[in-house]
N, C-alpha and C positions, 0 to 999 in steps of 0.2 A: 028980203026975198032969197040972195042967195045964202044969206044963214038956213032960209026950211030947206033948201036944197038940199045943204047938206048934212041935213039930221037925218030927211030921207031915205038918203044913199046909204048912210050909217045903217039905220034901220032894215034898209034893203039888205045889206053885206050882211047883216047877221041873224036874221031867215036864213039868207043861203046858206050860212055853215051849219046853220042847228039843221037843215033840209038834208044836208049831206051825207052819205055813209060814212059809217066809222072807218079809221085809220086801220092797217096791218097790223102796228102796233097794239090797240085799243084791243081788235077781235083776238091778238096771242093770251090777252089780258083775261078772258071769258072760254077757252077752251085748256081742260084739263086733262091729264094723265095718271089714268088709274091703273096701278100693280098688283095683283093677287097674288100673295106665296101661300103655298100649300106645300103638305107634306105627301108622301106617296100613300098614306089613305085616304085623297082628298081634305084633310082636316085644315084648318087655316093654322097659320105659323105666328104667334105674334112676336114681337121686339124683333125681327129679322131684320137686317142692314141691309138696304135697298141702294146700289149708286148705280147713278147715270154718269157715264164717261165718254169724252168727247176726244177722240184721236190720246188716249191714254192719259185723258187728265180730267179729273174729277171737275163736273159743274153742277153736280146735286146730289143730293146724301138725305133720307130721311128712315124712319123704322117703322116698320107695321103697327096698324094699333092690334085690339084683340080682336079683332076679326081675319087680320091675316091683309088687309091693306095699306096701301100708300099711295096717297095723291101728292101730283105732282100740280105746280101749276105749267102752261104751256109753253110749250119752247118754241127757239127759233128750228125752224124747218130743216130733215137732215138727218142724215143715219146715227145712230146713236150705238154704243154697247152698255146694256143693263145687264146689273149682276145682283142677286139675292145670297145675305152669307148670315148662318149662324152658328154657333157653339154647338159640335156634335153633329152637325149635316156638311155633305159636301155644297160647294160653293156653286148655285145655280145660273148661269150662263145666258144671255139671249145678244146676239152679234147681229150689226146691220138692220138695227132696229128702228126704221122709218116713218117719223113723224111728217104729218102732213097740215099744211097751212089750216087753221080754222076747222077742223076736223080732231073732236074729241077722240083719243086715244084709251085703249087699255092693253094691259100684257098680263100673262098666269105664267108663274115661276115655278119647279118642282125642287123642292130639295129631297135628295136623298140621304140614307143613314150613314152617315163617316163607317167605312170598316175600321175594325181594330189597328191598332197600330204596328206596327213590323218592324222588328231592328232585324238588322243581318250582320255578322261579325264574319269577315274572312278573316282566315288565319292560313295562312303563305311559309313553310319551312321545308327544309331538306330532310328527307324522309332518308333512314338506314337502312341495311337489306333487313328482308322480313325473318324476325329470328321467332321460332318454335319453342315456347315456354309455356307453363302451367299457370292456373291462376297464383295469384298469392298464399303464400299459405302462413296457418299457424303455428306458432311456435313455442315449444317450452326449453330449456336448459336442463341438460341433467342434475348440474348443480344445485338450479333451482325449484326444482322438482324436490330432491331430499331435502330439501329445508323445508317443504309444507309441512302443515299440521296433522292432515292425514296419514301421512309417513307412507309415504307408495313402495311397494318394491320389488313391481314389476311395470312392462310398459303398458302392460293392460290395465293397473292402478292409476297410472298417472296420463291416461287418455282423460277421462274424465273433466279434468281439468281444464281442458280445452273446449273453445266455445264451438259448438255444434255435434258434440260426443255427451250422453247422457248414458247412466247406466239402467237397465231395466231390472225392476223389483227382481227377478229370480235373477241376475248377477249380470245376465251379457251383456254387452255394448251393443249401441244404438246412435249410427253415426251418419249424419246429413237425414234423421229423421228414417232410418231405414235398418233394418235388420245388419247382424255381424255379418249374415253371410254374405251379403252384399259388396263388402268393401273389400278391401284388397291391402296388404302389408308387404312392407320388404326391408328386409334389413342390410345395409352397405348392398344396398341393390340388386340381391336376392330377393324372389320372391319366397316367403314362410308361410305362406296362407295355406293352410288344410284344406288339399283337393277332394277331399270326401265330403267337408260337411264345410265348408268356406270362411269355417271360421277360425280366430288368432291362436288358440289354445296357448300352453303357456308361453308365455313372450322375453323377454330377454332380463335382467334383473337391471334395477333403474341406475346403480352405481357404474355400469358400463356404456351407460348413453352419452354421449355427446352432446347431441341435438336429436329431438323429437318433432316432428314437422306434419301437418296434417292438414289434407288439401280436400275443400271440397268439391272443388268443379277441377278435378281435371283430368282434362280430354286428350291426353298422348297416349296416342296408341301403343305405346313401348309398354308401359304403364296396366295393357288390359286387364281383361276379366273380372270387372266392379263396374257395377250403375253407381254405387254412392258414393261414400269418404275413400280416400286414399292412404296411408299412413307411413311416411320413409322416415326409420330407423337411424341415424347415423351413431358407432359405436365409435369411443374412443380408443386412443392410440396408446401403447405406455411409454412413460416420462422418460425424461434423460437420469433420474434418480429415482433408486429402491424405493418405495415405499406401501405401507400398509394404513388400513382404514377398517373399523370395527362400526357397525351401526346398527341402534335400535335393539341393542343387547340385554332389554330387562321385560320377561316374560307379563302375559296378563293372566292374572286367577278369575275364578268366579266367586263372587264373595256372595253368600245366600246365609240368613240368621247370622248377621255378624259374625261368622267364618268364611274360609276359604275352604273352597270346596272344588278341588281340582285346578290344571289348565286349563284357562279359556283360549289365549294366543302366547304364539311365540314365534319372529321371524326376524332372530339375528340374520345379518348381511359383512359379507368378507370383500374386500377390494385387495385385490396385492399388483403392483404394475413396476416395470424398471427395465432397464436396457439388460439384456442379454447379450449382446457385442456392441459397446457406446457407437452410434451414430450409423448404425448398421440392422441392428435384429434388437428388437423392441417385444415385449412380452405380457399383456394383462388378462386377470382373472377376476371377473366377478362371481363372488357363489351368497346363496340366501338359502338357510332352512328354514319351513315354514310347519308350524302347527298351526292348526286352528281348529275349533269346535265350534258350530253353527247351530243357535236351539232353535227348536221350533215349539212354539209358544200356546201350541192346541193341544202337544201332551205334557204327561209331569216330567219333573224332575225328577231324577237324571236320565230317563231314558226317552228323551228327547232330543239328544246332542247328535248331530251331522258330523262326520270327522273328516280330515282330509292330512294328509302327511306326505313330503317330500321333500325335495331339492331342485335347485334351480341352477345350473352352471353354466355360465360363458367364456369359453377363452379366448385369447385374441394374439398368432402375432402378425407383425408386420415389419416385410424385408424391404428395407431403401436398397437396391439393387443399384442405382447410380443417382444424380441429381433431379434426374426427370424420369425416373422409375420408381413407385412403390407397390407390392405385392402386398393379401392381405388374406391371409389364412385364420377362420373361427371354427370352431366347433363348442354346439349347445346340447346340454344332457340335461330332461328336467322329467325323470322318473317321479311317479306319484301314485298316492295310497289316500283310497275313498270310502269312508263306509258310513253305509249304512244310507247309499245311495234312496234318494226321492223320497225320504222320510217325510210322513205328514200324518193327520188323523188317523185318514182312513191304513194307511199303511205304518204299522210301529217296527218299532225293531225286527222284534221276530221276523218278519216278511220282508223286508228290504233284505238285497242283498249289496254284497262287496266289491268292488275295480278294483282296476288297477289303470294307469296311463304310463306308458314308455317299456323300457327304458329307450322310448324313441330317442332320435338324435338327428341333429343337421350339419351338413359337415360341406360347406365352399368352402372358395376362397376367390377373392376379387382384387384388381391391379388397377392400376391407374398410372397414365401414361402420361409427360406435358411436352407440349410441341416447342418451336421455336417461339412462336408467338405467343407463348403461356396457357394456349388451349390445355385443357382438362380432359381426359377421355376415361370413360369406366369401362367396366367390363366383369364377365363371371367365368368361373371354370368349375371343374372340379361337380360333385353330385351334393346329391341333398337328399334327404331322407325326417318328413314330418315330423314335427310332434305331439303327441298329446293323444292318438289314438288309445282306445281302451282298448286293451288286447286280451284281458279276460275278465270274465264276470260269474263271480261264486258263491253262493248263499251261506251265510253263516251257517255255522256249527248248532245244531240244537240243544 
């Protein structure tokens, strides 16, 4: 008897637990938490990393499928921070995120687009007072100038040369893309540029250059009266020893039916420079005679030749007055003979008429001054008087 007793009771005790409601436990075990990442078109987001962090320590981690979901199973009860993060979106945030007992959860996550990325590089130095200079400029050598192939033998031959100086079909220059008259020349920091018509006319002979230097941005107002190219001259000085230099001394013919048939060019150049008082009075001479004959190729032979004939002279001296004094006296003569000016088809010999250019002439002279602290200072004196105007114009003889 008291064995059924107690199978009974058994029996009884375990109704009652199957009767019972589930544990706290049990019901965490059947409530879920679902995440929705989305992108800011509402599109779903897949592989996104989804974690739940609890006081900054990770207790669940899983990745969207392709729908842009993540189920969680449920948790213990309690504010949470969830974070959605993917490759290219910024990392999407939800703080004090409050799960409640036995109560199915969800959350919707936005990621937005990562902006580009930004480096910033500070650079911290001691700045110098603000000094007033020109852009950089181009440069040729006089030396290296007479060595080209073209054989230049003036500074208007040996612009060219330089990048941003083109010559145009009918002869002028064409400098930063813009007309002669546009730019502006000086020589040992005289201005030479022809007030009448802006342009270089003849220019200095290349065996007396120095340095040839050509700027095309620049903006010193010392400098005015050019929108485009700039070009400064520098001429040399003569040596502590005599000497002399002959160049480009062997004339060109025109050769037509295997003969020679007149001059076509001829533009020997003279250099003479040397001390006039050693270490005191310094003295050089550049001179160049030029022929040339220019055919124009619409009419016949020979009365188709352009002519031009003249000379080219610059001299130079320069007085060292003391160790921080030098003065600098030139004068340029470049007289010239033209004929048979604007020859072409419609106009032949007969009708063209004849120039002349000069015997204009340019006559400074500039100093240069050095302080205690090696400053340089220029300066000009003295007049000037252009070159290169036609000063008359007279129709050949019939």
């Amino acid at each position: 008897m008291a064995r059924r007793n107690l199978i009974v009771v058994v029996l009884v005790l375990c109704c009652a637990m199957a009767a019972t409601p589930q544990t706290a436990g049990t019901q965490l075990g059947t409530s879920k938490l679902d995440i929705a990442v989305l992108d800011q078109s509402h599109f779903a987001v897949p592989a996104a990393r989804v974690e739940i962090k609890l006081q900054d320590q990770v207790i669940a981690a899983m990745s969207t499928d392709e729908t842009g979901h993540a189920v969680f199973p449920a948790l213990t009860p309690g504010r949470y921070t969830i974070s959605a993060s993917k490759e290219g979106f910024e990392t999407a945030l939800a703080k004090d995120f409050e799960w409640k007992e036995g109560v199915p959860g969800s959350l919707e996550l936005t990621l937005k687009m990562a902006a580009a990325s930004k480096q910033t590089v500070e650079v911290r130095d001691t700045t110098s007072p603000v000094e007033v200079s020109s852009a950089p400029s181009a440069t040729v050598g006089g030396e290296a100038a007479k060595e080209l192939p073209s054989r230049p033998a003036t500074v208007s031959d040996a612009l060219p040369l330089i990048p941003g100086v083109a010559r145009q079909p009918g002869g002028k220059l064409q400098l930063s893309g813009s007309a002669e008259h546009r730019s502006a020349m000086i020589v040992n920091s005289a201005d030479v540029t022809d007030p009448a018509t802006g342009e270089f006319g003849l220019t200095v002979p290349v065996d007396s250059v120095e340095r040839l230097n050509f700027y095309q941005t620049s903006y010193l107002a010392e400098n005015g009266r050019f929108t485009a190219g700039f070009v400064s001259v520098e001429t040399k000085r003569g040596g502590d020893k005599w000497k002399w230099e002959l160049n480009d001394p062997l004339p060109e013919f025109n050769i037509r039916s295997w003969g020679l048939r007149g001059l076509r060019t001829a533009t020997p150049r003279l250099n003479v420079e040397g001390p006039i008082i050693s270490g005191k009075l310094y003295f050089s001479e550049g001179f160049d005679y030029e022929v040339r004959k220019t055919p124009v190729f619409t009419l016949p032979f020979p009365f188709n030749q352009k002519k031009s004939e003249g000379f080219n002279s610059f001299g130079q001296l320069d007085w060292v007055t003391s160790d921080k004094n030098l003065m600098t006296a030139t004068i340029h003569l470049a007289p010239q003979k033209l004929g048979f000016v604007n020859l072409d088809y419609y106009n032949p010999q007969p009708t063209t008429p004849d120039a002349g250019r000069g015997p204009g002439q340019f006559i400074g002279s500039s100093y240069m001054v050095w302080d205690k602290q090696g400053n340089i200072y220029t300066g000009e004196t003295g007049s000037e008087t252009n070159v290169g105007r036609i000063t008359e114009m007279v129709a050949p003889k019939k």
